[in-house]
N, C-alpha and C positions, 0 to 999 in steps of 0.2 A: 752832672754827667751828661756826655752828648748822646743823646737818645738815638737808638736806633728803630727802623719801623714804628715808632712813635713812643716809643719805650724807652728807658733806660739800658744801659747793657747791662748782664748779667754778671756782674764781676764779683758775686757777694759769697761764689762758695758752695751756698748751701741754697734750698728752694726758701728757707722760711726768711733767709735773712735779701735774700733777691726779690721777694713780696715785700717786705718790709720797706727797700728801697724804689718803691712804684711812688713814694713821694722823694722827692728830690728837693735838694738846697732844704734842707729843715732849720736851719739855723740862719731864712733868711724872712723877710718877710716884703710882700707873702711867699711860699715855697710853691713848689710845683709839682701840682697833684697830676698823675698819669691816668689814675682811673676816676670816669665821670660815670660810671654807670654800668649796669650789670654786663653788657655787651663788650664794655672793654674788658670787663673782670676776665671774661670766657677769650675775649683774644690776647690777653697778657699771658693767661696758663697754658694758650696752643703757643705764643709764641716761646714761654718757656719750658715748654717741652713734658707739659702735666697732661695734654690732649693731642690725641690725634685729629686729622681732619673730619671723621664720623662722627668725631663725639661732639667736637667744636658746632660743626651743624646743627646734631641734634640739641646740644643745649641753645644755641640763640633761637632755635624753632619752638621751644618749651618756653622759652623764656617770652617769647612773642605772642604766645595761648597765656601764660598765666603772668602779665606785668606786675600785677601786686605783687607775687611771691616770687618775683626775681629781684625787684623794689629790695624786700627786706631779705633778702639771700645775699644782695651787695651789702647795702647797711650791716650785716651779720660781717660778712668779710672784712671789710674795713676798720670793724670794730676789734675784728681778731688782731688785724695788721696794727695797728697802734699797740696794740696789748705786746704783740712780739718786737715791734723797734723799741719799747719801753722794757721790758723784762734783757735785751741784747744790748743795748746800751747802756744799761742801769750796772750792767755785768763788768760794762769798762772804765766805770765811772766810781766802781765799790756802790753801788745803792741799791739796795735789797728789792726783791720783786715783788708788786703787790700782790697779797691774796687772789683779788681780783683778777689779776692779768693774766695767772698759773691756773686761775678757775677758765677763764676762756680757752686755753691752750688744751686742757684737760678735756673739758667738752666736745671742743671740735674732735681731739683726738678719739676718745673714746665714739663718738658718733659714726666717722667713718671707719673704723672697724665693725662699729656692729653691722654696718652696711655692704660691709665687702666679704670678698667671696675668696676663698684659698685656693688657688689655681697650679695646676701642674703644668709646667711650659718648658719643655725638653728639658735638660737637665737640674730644672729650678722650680723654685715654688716664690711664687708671689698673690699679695692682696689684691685685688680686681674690683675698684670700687663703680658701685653701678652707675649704668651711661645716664639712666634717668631722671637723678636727682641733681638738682638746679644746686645746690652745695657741693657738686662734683668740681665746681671751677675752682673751689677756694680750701676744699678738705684735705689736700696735699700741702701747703704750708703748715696747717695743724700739726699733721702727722709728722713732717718734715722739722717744726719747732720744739714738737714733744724730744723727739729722737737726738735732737741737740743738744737738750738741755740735760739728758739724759746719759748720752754716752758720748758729750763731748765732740772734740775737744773746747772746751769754756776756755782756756786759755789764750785759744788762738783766736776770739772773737776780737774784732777790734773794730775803732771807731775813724774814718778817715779825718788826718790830722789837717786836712784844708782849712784857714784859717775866715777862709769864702761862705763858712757856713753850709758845708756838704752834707756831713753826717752820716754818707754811707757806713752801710754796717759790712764787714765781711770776715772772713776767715784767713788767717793769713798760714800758707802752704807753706814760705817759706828757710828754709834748711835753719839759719838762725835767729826766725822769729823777728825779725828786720823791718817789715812791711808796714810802710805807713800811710800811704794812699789809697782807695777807693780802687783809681789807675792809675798807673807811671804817663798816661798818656793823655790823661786830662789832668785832676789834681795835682800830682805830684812833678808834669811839665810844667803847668802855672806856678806852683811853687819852686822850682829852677830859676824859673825865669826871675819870677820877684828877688832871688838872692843874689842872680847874676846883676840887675838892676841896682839895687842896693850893692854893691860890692863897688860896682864900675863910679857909683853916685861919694863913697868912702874914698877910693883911690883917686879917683880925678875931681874934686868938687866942684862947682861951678862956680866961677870969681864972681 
């Protein structure tokens, strides 16, 4: 996918399955990883819209006082991230999810609740998870993961059919369940295009 701000677009739907796609081309090798380190983790979540600008500050300012424990606060995210392309793909594949993978999901989930706060915000109630822990970049796709697997829809997961070795994961919105690409405007233009190629290469062969 064409990376925007250094990112991938967000085309995946959901937060956990747009985490999940911060590695790109998985089916090629090598793929391409988007996050190198705890500082892109904190500016992948502002730019997907998990952080405001206060909090983006204050985590790469924390993260800058304590480098071991934003070290393994990546290392921890990344490990979720794999857990979630696996348990989301394995979904469209029929292959069951590992213990393992649903125990990661479960922790982080469980973790950022016990840490957040039940907020009354004009006519709603929302969880508010605190500015000051260095797991605040990555505890939204947990919770985000838990909630999918949970209430759906599982059906509409899918896997982009690029035969490029893309692999994005998304949700497909729509009306008849249709949706086979990642984008219409990367993936599934490259795949037009290869058909019109082959088509023209069918109808007119070269003597």
């Amino acid at each position: 996918m064409e990376a925007v701000m250094g990112f991938p677009a967000l085309y995946g739907g959901n937060t956990s399955l747009d985490f999940a796609n911060t590695v790109d081309a998985r089916g090629t090798t090598p793929h391409e990883e988007h996050l190198f380190d705890y500082a892109d983790l904190v500016r992948w979540s502002a730019y997907a819209g998990l952080l405001d600008e206060p909090a983006t500050r204050h985590l790469l300012t924390l993260a800058a006082a304590r480098p071991q424990a934003a070290q393994a606060s990546y290392t921890a995210a990344l490990t979720l991230r794999e857990a979630i392309f696996r348990i989301f793909a394995g979904r469209h594949t029929g292959t069951p999810p590992a213990p393992a993978d649903l125990a990661l999901i479960q922790q982080g989930y469980a973790a950022a609740l016990a840490t957040a706060r039940l907020e009354h915000r004009g006519d709603t109630f929302v969880w508010n998870l605190p500015a000051d822990h260095l797991h605040r970049a990555w505890w939204p796709a947990a919770v985000s993961a838990a909630k999918l697997l949970t209430t759906g829809p599982l059906d509409r997961i899918k896997v982009c059919a690029s035969t490029d070795g893309c692999q994005g994961l998304f949700v497909d919105t729509s009306k008849n369940n249709s949706r086979r690409w990642c984008s219409m405007d990367d993936c599934g233009t490259t795949a037009k295009i290869r058909r019109q190629t082959t088509r023209r290469r069918t109808t007119n062969p070269v003597p």
